[in-house]
SEFI-68604 format. One record per residue (C-alpha): x, y, z; residue in one letter; residue number from 0. Coordinates in pm, 1 decimal, always signed. Last residue first. Layout:
! SEFI-68604
        px        py        pz  res    n
         X         Y         Z    A  NUM
...
END
This chain:
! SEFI-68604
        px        py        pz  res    n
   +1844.8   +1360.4    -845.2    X  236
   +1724.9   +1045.8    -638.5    X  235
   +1868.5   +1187.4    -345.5    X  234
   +1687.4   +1519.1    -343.0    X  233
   +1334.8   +1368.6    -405.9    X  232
   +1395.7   +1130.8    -157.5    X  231
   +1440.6   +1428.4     +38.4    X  230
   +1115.9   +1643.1    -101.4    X  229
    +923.8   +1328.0      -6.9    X  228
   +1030.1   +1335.4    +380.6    X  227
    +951.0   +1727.4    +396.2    X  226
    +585.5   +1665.3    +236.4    X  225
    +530.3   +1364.4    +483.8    X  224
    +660.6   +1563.8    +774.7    X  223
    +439.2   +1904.1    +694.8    X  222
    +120.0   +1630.4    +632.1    X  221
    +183.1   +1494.4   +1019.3    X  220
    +301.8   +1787.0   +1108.5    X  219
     -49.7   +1940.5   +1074.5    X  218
     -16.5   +2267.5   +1247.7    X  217
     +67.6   +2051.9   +1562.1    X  216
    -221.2   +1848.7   +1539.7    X  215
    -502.5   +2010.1   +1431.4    X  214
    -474.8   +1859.3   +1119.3    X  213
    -550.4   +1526.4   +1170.1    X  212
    -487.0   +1307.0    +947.1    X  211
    -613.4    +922.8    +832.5    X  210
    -378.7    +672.5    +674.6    X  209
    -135.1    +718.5    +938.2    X  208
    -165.4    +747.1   +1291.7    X  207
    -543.6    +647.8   +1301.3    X  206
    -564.9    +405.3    +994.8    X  205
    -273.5    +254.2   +1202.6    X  204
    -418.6    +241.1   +1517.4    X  203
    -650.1     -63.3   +1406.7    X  202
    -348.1    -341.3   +1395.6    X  201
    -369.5    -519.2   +1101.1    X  200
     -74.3    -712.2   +1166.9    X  199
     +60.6    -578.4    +842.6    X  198
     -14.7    -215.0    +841.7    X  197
     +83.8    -197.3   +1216.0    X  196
    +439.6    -331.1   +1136.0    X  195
    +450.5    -101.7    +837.0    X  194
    +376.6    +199.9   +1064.1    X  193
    +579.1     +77.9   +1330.8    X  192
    +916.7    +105.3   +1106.7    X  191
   +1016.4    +442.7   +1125.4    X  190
    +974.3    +560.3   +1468.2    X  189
   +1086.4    +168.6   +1605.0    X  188
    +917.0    +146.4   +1928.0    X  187
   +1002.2     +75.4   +2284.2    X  186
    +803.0      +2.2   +2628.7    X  185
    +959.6     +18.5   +2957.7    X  184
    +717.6    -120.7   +3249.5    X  183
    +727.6    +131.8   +3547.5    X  182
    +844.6     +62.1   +3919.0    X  181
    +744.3    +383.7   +4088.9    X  180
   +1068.5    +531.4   +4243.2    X  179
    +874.3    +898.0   +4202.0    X  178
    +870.2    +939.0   +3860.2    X  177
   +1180.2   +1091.6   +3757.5    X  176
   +1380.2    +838.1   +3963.0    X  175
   +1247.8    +480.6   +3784.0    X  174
   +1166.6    +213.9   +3997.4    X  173
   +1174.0    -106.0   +3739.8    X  172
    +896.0    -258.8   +3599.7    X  171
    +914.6    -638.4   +3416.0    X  170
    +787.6    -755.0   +3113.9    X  169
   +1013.5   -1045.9   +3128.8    X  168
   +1180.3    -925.9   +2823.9    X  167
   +1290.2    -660.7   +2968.6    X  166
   +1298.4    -333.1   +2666.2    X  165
    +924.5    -479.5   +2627.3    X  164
    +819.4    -404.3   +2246.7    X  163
    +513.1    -200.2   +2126.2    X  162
    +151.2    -335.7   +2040.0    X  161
     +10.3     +14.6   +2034.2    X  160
    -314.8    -176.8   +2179.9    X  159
    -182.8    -336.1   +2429.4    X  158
     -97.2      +5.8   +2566.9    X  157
    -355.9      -0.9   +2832.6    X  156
    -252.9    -281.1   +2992.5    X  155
     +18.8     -24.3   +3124.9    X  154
    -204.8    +180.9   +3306.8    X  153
    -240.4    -129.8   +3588.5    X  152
     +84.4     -72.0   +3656.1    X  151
    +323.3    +196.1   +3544.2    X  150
    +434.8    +295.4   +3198.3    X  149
    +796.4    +423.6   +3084.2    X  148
    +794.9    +494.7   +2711.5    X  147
   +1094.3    +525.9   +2462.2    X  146
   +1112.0    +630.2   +2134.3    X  145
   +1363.5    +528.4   +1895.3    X  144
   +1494.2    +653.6   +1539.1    X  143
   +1416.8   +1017.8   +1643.5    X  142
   +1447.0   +1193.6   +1284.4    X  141
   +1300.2   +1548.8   +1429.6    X  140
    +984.1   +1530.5   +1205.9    X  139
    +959.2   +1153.7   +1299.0    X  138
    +969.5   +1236.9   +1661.9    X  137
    +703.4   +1495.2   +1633.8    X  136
    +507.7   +1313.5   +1402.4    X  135
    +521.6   +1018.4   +1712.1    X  134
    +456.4   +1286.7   +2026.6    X  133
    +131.9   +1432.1   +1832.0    X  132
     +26.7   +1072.8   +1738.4    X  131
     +64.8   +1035.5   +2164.7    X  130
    -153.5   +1329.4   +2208.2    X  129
    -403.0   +1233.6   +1976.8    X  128
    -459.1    +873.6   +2108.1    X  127
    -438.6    +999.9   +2499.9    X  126
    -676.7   +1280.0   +2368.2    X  125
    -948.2    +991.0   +2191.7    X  124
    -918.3    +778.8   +2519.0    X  123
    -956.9   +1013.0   +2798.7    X  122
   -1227.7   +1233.4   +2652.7    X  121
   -1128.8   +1515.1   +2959.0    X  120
   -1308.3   +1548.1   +3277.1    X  119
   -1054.0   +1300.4   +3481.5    X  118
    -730.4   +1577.5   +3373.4    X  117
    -542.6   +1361.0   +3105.8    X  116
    -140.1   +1380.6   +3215.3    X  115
    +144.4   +1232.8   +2919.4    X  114
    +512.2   +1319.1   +3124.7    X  113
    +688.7   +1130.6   +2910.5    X  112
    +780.9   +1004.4   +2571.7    X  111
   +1145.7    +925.9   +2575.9    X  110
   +1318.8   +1008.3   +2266.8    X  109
   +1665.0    +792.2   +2044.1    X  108
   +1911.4    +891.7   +1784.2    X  107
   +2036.0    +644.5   +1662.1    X  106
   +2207.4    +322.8   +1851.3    X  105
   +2100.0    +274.1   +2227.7    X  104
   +1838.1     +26.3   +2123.6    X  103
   +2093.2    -255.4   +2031.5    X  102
   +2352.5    -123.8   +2339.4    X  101
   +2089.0    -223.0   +2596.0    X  100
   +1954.3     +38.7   +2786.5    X   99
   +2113.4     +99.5   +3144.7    X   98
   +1807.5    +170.7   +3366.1    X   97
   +1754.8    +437.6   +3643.5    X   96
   +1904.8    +746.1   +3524.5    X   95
   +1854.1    +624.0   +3177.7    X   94
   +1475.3    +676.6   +3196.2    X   93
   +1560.4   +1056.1   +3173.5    X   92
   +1663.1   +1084.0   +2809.4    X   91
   +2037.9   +1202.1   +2811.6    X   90
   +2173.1   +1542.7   +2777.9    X   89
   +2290.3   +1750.0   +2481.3    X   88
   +2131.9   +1557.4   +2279.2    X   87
   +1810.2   +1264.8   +2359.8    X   86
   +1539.6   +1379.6   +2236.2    X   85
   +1268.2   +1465.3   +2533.8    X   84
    +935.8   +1436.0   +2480.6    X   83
    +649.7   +1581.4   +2653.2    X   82
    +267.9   +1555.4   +2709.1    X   81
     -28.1   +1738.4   +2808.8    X   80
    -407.1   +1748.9   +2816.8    X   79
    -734.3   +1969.2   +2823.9    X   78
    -624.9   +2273.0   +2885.2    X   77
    -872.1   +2518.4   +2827.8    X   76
    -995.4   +2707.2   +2543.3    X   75
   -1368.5   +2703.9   +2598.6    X   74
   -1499.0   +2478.4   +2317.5    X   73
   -1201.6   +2397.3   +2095.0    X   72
   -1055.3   +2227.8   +2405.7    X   71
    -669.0   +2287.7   +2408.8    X   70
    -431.0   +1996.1   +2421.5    X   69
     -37.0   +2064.5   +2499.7    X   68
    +302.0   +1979.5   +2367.4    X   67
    +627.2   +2027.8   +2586.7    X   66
    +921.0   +1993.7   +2372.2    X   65
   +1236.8   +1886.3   +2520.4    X   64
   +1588.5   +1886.1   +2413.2    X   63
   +1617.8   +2264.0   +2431.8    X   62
   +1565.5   +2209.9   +2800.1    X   61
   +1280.8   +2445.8   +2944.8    X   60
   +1038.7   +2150.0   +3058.2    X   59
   +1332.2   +1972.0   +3140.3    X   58
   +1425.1   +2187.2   +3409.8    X   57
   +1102.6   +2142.9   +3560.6    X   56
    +731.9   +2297.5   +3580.2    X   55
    +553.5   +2357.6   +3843.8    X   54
    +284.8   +2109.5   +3993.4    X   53
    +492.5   +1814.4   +3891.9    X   52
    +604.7   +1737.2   +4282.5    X   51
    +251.7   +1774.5   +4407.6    X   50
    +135.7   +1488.4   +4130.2    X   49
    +403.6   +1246.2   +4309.5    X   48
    +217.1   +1303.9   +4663.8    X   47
    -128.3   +1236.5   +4555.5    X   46
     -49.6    +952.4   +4323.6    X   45
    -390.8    +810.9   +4235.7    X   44
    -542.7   +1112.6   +4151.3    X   43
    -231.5   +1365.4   +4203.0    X   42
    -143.1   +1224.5   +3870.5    X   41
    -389.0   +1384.3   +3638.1    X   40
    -430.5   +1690.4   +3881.5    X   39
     -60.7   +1750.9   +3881.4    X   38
      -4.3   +1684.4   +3544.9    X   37
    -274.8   +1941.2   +3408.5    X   36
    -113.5   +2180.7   +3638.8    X   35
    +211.0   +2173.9   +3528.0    X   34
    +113.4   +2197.3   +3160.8    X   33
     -81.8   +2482.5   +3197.7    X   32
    +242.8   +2660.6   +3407.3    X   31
    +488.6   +2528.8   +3062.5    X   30
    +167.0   +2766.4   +2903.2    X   29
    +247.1   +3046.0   +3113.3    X   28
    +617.2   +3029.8   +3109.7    X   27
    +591.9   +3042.1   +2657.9    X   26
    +613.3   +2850.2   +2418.4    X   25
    +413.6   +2477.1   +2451.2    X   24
    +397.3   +2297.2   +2185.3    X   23
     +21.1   +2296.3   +2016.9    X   22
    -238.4   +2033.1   +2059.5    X   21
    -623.7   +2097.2   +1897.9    X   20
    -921.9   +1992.3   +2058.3    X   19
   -1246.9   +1914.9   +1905.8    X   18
   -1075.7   +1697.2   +1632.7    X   17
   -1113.6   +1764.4   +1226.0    X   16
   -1062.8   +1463.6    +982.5    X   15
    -837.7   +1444.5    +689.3    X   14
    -836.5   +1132.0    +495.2    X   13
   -1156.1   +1280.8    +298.7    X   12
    -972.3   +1500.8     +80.2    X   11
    -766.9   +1739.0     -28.7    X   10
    -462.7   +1851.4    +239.1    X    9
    -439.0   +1496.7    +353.9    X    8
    -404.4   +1383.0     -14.9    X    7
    -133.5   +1620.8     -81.2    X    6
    +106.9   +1554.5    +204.9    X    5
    +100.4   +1232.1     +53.9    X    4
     -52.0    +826.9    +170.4    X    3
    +204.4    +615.1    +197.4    X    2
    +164.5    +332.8     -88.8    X    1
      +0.0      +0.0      +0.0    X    0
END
């Protein structure tokens, strides 16, 4: 099946409209919306942890990092956040508690962190829109790996994105930037999960890929695919 263009997302019926759109985060005041949104997602069932990410860290304001957040089309609010950090000047956060293996180390390599869904919000339509927004973000930025740390029970929830164990055990080490709680490390290959999906039939990837969503980052999604084509362009001449 051949990738679908910048083109065809622009023109037709592949392109679909969410109630929320998700923008990076530029300025204090917006880093503060994040914050927030963390805090009362985690402060939930983590009172003590979500205190901790009521203001926003280092991190937040690395160059490494981009903080992306959901508004509500309706009133404006924050609705959702979610960060990733590419690994440069410093390295992804996960690895101050775990020593990847050398195989995923190679490349350039993200951790997906940080994702927070205040209770009120559509839970499993903005966690599926904020983590597309985290992927075309890595892709734009040619992240070969991304990283996820995911505690119990919420990591039965990733089933679906059928992504690989770093332990092959499946098991959950304490990791320091979230509290000691033992988290599950998942892994996916930017580049190659949307084949994978395509040919296990996996749902997500009409989601991620044959459909877009423009209100997702000023369409990066359509902005990559153009960019990527315009290279292959360039190497073929």
């Amino acid at each position: 099946m051949a990738t679908p263009t910048a083109v065809n997302f622009l023109s037709d019926s592949t392109s679909q409209l969410l109630p929320f759109w998700i923008a990076q985060a530029k300025s204090d005041h917006e880093l503060e919306l994040a914050a927030k949104a963390r805090q009362i997602a985690y402060g939930r069932h983590l009172p003590e942890f979500g205190e901790r990410l009521a203001t926003p860290d280092d991190d937040d304001r690395h160059p490494d990092s981009a903080v992306l957040l959901a508004f509500s089309k309706l009133d404006g609010s924050c609705i959702g956040t979610v960060r990733i950090q590419i690994a440069g000047q410093q390295s992804i956060r996960l690895e101050e508690s775990f020593a990847l293996p050398d195989a995923l180390h190679t490349g350039r390599i993200a951790e997906i962190s940080r994702l927070a869904i205040p209770p009120r919000s559509n839970g499993l339509a903005l966690r599926l829109m904020l983590i597309k927004a985290a992927y075309w973000y890595s892709r734009a930025n040619e992240v070969d790996r991304c990283f996820l740390c995911v505690r119990h029970p919420v990591d039965r929830q990733y089933r679906r994105f059928d992504l690989h164990d770093v332990l092959p055990a499946k098991e959950f080490v304490p990791m320091q930037h979230i509290g000691m709680i033992p988290h599950r490390i998942f892994w996916f290959d930017v580049f190659n999960i949307e084949q994978r999906w395509l040919l296990s039939a996996n749902p997500l990837h009409s989601v991620y890929f044959a459909n877009s969503h423009p209100d997702l980052l000023d369409n990066i999604q359509a902005c990559t695919l153009l960019q990527e084509a315009q290279g292959r362009l360039r190497s073929n001449g």
